[in-house]
N, C-alpha and C positions, 0 to 999 in steps of 0.2 A: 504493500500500500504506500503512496504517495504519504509524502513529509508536508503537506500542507502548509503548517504556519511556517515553514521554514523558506520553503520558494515565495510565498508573498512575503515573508520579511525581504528576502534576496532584490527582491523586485520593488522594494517601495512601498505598496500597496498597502493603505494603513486604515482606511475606513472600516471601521470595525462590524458594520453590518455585511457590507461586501464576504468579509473575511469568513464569517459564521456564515453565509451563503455558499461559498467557495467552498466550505469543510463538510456542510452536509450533501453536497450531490457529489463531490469527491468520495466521500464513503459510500455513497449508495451506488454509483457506478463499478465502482472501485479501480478506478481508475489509475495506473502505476507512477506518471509522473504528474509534476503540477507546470504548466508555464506560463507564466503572464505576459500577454504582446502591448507592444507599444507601436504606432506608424514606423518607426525608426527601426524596426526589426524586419522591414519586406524584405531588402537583398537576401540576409541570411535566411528567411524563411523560403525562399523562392528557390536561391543555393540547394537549402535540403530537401526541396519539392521534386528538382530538375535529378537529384543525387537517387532518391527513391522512386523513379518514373513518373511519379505522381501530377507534373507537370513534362510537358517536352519543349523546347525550344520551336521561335514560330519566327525567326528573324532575331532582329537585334533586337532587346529587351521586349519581346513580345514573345505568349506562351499561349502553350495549348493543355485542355485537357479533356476528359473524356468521362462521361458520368456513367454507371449504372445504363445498359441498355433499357430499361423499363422506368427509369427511373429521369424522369427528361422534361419535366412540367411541375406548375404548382398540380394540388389534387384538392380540388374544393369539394367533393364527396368527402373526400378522409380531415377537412379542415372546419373545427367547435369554435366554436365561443362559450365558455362555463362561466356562471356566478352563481353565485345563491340566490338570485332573486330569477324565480318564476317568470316575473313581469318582464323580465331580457330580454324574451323569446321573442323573433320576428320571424317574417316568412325567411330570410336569406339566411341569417347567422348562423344556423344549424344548432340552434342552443343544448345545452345539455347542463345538468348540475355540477360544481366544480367537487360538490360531494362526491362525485362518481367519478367523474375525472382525473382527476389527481391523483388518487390510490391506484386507478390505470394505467395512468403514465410513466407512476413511482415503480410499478409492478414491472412494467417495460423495462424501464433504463435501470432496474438493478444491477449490476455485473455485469452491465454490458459493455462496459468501454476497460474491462480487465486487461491489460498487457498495452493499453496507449495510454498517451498526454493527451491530458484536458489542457487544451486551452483555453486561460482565461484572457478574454477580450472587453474590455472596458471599454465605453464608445460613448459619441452623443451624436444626436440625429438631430441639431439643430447648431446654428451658429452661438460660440461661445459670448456669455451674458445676453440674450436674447431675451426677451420676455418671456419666453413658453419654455425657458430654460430647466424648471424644475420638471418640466414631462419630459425630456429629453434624452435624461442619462440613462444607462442602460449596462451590464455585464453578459455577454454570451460566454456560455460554456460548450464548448465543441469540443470531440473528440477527432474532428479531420481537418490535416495542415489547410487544404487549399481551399475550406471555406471561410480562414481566419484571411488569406490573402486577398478575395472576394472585399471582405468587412474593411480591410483595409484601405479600399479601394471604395466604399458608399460607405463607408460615416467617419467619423473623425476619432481615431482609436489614440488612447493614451492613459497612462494609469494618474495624469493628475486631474483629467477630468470629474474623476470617480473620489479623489480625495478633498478635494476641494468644494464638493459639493455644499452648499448649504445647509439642507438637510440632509443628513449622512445615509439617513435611508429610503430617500425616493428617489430610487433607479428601479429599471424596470432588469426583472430576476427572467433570464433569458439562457433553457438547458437547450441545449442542440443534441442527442446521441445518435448516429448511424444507425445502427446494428445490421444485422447480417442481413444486407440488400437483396441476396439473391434466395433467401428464404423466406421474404417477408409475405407472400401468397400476393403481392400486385392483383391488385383489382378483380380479387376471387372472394366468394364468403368468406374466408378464412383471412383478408387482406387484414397484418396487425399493426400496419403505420396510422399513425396518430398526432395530428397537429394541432393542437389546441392552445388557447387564450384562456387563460382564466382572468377575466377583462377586472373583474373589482378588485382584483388582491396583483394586479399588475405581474403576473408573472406569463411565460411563454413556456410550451414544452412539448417540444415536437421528437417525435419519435419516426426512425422510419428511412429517411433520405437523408444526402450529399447534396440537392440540386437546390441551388436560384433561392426563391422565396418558400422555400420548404428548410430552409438550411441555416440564411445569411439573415436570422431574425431579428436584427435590428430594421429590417429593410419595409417587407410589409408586417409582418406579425405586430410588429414595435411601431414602426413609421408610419402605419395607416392602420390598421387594425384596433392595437391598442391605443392610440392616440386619439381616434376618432370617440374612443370610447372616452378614453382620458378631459376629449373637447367637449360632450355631453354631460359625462360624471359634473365636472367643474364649471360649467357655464362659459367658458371662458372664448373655446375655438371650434373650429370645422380644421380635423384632418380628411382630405380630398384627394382621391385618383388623377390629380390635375397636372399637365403642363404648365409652365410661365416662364412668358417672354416679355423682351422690350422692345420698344419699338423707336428711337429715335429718328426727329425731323432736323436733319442737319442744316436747314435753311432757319426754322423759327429755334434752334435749342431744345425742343419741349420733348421730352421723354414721356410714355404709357406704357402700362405694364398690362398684360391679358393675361388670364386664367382660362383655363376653362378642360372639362372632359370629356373624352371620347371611349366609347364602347371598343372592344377589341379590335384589330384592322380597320379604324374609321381613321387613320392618320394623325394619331398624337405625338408620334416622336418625328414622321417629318415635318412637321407645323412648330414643335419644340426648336427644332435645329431648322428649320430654313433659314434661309439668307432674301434677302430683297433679290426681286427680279433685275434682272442686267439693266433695262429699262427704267429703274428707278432707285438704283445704286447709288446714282449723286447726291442724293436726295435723303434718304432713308438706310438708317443702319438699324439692325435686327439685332438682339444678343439673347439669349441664352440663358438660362436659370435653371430650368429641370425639366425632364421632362414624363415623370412619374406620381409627384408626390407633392402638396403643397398644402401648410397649415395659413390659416386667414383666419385674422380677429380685428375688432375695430381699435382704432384708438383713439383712445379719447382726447386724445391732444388737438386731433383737427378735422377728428369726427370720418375718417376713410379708411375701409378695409384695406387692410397690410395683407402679405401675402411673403413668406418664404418655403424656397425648396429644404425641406430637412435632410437631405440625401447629400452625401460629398461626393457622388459617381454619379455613372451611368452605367444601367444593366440595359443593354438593348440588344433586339432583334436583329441578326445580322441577315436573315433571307428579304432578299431583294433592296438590300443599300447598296450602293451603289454613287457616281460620281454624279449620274441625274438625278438619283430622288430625293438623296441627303448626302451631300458631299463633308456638310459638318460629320458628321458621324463618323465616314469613313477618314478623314484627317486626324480624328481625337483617339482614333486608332494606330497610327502610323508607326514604324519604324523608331525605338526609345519612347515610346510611351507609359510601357508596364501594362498595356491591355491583356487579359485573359480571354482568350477564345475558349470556347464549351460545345461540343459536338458539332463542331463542319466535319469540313473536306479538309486533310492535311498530309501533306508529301514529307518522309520522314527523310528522304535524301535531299530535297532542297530547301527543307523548312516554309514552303508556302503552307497558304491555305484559300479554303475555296469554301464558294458557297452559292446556290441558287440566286441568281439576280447579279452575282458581283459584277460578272462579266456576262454579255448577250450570251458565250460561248462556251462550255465547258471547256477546261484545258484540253489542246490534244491530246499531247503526249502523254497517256497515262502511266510511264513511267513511275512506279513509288509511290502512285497517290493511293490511299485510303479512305474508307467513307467514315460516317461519323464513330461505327461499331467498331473501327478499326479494319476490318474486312479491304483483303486488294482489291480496288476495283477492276483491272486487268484481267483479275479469275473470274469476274461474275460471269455468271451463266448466261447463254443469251436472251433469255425470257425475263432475268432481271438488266437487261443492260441502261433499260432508263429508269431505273430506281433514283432515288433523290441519295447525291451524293451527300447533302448534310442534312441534319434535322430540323424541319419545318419551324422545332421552337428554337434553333440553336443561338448561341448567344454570345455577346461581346461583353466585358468591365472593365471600364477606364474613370480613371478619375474626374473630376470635373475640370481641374485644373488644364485639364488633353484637352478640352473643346475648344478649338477655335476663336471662335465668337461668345465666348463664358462671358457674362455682365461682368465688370470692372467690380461690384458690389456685391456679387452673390453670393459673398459669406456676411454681409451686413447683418449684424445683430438685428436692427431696428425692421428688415424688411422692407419690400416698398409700395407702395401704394397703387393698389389695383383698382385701374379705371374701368374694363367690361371683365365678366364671365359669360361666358359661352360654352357650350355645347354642341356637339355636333356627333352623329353617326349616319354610317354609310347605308341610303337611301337611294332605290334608282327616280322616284317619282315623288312625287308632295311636299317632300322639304328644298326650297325655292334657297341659291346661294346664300344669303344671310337674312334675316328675319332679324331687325333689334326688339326688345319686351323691355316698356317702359318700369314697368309694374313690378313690385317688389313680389308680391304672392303670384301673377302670371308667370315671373323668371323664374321662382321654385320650382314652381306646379311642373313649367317646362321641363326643367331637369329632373325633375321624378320620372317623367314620362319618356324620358329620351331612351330613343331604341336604337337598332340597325335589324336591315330586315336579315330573315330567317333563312332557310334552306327548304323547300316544300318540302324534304326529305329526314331535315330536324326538328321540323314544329311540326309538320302537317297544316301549315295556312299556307298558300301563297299569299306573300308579299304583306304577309304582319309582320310587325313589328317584335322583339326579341327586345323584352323594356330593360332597362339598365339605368338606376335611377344615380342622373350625378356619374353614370359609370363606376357604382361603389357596389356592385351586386354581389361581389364574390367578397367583397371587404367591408361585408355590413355585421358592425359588432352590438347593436341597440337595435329596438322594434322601429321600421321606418313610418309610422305616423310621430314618433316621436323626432326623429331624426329631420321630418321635416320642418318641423316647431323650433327646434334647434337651430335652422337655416334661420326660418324666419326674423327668430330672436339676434341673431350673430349680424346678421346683414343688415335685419333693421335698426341695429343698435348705432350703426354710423349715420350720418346725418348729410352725407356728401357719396351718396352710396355709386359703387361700380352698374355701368348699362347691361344688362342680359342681350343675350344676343343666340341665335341658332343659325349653325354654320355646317353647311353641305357639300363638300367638291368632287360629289357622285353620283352627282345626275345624268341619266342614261338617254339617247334617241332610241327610238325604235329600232334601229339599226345594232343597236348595243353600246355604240361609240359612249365616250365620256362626251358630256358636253362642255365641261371647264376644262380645261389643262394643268390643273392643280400644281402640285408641287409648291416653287416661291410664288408660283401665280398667288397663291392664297390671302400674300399680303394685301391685296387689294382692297377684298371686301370689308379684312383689321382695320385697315385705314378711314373707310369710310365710316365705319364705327366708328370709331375714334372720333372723327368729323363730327359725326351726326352727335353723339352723346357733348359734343363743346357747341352744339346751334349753328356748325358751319354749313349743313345740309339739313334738308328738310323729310327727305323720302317719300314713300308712298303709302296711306293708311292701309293695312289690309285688317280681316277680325284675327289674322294669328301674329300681327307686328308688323312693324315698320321696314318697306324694302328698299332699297336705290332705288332711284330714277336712274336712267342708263346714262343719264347727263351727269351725274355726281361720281360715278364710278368713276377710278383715274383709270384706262385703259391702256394709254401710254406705252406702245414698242409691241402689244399686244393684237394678234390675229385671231379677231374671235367670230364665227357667224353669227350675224344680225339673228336669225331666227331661233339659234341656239341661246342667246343672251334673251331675247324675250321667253323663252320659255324658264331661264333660269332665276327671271327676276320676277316668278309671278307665280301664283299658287291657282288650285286645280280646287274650287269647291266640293265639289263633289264628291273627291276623294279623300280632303281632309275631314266632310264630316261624316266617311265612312270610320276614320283613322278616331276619334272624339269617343264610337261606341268602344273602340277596342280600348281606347282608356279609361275611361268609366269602367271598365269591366277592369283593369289592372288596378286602378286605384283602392276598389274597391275590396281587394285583397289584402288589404294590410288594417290593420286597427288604428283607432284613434287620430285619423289622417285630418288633422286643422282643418277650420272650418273655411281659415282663408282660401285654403287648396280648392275645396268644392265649390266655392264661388266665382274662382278664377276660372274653372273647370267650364262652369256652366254660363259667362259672361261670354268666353270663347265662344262656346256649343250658339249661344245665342247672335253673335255678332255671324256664325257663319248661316245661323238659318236667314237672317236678316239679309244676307248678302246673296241670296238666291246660286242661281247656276254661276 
């Protein structure tokens, strides 16, 4: 058994709640050694990562590795929320009692981590002395190197974070154990992985995987999960599934900051990382903040919702970035970065890597390339010869400081002040380019409601909607009638509040074509926002919000068809108040949904009966 008090003495590490933390899942695991990480420990970590296969080289300072073949995504089936309180329960959080939980979990990670180091990982998921500071800290306990190198990479790990704390004991108690991946029954009756919150006693304890947000639970478990609950518990914030960006007007000075969430594949990390179109480069520079995670509270100082990224990375999607769709991305990766790659395509004789979308072309030469399983591809069989050389979910982490175009400010303690939230999911017909929503309970309502449609094949509707409320489905830790109230209060409490707005760059012709060209195009319709919310434009009244005139739009270097643009700046009655019953029937699932929401609900339903065909 590990010498416990003797490596945290080794280490510094002196808060004595931490310590008594650190001693009882060290005994319960039994875990052989103890070691505490600091940021200042990656090379050597990475050194004995590359020493023990665990990692492979992918270039200069860039690394590859390789997860569990079954083990390759979060698993919202296997992920709880526990409290004590009954009343938790929502449709999403998958509630359960932490009475039960916890003796499960404990049950799990007994002896499970016998013959490895526990890593202890000290971290904070927000900018140091920030106001939300005392939600922030955190300790993971991991039993595997390369998900301490992950951590190292999306939060800000150090053992004085944790000592210095204010109150010594609110950090969030964060156990990580593996155990043996390849007998866990994966997604069988018998499946024994287990990722749970126990939201009121702030602790984390997943059992089960090495992967992503299954593993690195400062990330979501901590950074949105408990947080969100943390914002709730306290009155105080909304943690949010959100992107945020800046938008700077290098002609007037004036800086704006957007928020806003998208449901999966709706475009939030290239809308996070775009750049201004070439067309309005001179003009306009774009920056960077995150594009995952974002807590927002008012302040009272000048009455306007703040907005920081609590995350010090990025974990992204590396299938189909690329130099057109997000060239940010692919630069924040580059050569001396320290990026971790996670299940591509990787050639162990030239240290590339590869991945669906990077290039139009798979590599020819299939010399030494392997797919993500490891597997040559050269051997495959020919009936697998177009199998996808990397994994659909495979993944990049690079710091933030790699980005490019990262805001000058986006470790600012204070945050900065966010002018619209928006929403947006991938829609072929009804949701028109941008819609602004003046209205503080129509902007909620919107984002309750906000979907992307379905698959006739995974819903059984064609062309419903798949709701994702906020895009917080899979990260809702409180019952969402509550969660709304919660919006209401947080947002309404500023006095100088952000514009709502719903943003689409996937509307289809009958032909199938896109009709926008999205990508940097997207800044466009930001700007108009922007515009419109300071009285520079005036738009067009519809009953679901305010749209361009095609005269307000800056088009500027832009080749767009006239008929495609009317059809993008105009909504389909018909269709929307087909889309009004499907909500009503969504909203109506959840409990205690404010009264504001059902009035927003039905002032809509009524402006569109009002507005005929």
């Amino acid at each position: 058994m590990a010498d416990v008090q003797a490596a945290l003495d080794q280490a510094g590490l002196t808060n004595p709640h931490v310590r008594e933390y650190v001693q009882y899942y060290a005994d319960l695991t039994g875990a052989e050694r103890i070691e505490v990480v600091n940021a200042s420990d990656d090379a050597r970590l990475v050194q004995e990562a590359l020493d023990a296969g665990e990692l492979l080289p992918a270039g200069e300072g860039r690394y590859y590795s390789r997860s569990y073949h079954k083990d390759t995504a979060r698993s919202e089936e296997r992920t709880i929320v526990a409290t004590s309180n009954p009343d938790d329960a929502g449709a999403y959080n998958n509630w359960r009692p932490a009475s039960e939980m916890k003796p499960l979990l404990e049950g799990k990670m007994r002896g499970a981590s016998a013959g490895k180091t526990m890593y202890v990982v000290p971290y904070l998921m927000a900018p140091r002395n920030s106001p939300l500071e005392k939600f922030a800290a955190g300790v993971e306990l991991t039993d595997t190197r390369t998900v301490v190198l992950h951590m190292i990479r999306m939060a800000r790990v150090g053992v004085d974070y944790i000592n210095e704390l204010k109150d010594p004991n609110s950090f969030v108690r964060a156990v990580h154990v593996t155990g043996d991946l390849e007998n866990l029954g994966h997604g069988t009756p018998d499946d024994a992985r287990y990722f749970v919150t126990v939201a009121d006693e702030r602790t984390i304890l997943h059992f089960g995987s090495s992967y992503g947000g299954n593993a690195l639970l400062g990330k979501i478990a901590h950074g949105l999960r408990q947080a969100a609950y943390d914002g709730w518990a306290s009155g105080e914030f909304l943690s949010e599934q959100f992107m945020l960006l800046g938008i700077t007007d290098k002609e007037t000075g004036k800086r704006y900051h957007v928020a806003g969430g998208f449901p999966s594949a709706s475009g939030k990390t290239n809308l996070a990382m775009t750049l201004a179109p070439d067309a309005l480069g001179d003009r306009y520079h774009v920056e960077f903040y995150g594009d995952d995670i974002a807590w927002l509270w008012a302040n009272p100082d000048d009455g306007r919702i703040y907005a920081f990224n609590p995350e010090n990375g990025v974990f992204g999607v590396a299938k189909d970035t690329n130099e057109a769709t997000n060239p940010t991305a692919l630069h924040s990766i580059d050569s001396g970065s320290g990026a971790i790659f996670t299940n591509i395509a990787y050639n162990p004789k030239t240290q590339e890597v590869w991945w669906e979308g990077k290039t139009k072309e798979k590599p020819a030469d299939l010399d030494g390339w392997e797919d993500w399983k490891g597997d040559v591809i050269a051997d495959r069989a020919p009936e697998d010869a177009d199998a996808p050389w990397a994994h659909p979910n495979s993944r990049f982490t690079t710091s933030l400081a790699q980005v490019p175009n990262v805001a000058d400010n986006y470790d600012d303690p204070a945050g900065v002040p966010v002018d619209a939230i928006i929403f947006g999911g991938r829609t072929r017909d009804r949701e028109p380019l941008v819609r602004a929503i003046n209205d503080l309970a129509e902007g909620v309502y919107d984002g309750l409601t906000l979907g992307a449609e379905a698959t006739f094949a995974a819903e059984g509707v064609e062309g419903q909607l798949r709701y994702d409320p906020m895009s917080m489905r899979p990260f809702m830790s409180y019952p969402e009638g509550h969660y709304a109230a919660h919006w209401l209060k947080i947002i309404g409490a500023a006095t100088d509040q952000p514009i709502f707005a719903h943003v689409n760059w996937f509307q289809r012709g009958d032909d199938g074509r896109f009709l926008w060209p999205g990508y940097r195009e997207n800044l466009r319709p930001l700007l108009w926002l922007v515009q419109y919310k300071n009285g520079e434009v005036e738009g067009v009244e519809t009953p679901v919000g305010v749209l361009p005139k095609k005269s307000e739009l800056n088009l500027d270097g832009l080749d767009i068809d006239e008929d495609d643009l009317n059809t993008i700046l105009s909504i389909d009655n018909n269709r929307w108040r087909q889309e009004m019953s499907f909500r009503e029937k969504h909203l109506a699932g959840f409990d205690n949904v404010p009264e504001a929401i059902w009035e927003a609900h039905r002032r809509v339903a009524a402006a569109l009966d009002a507005a005929g065909e």
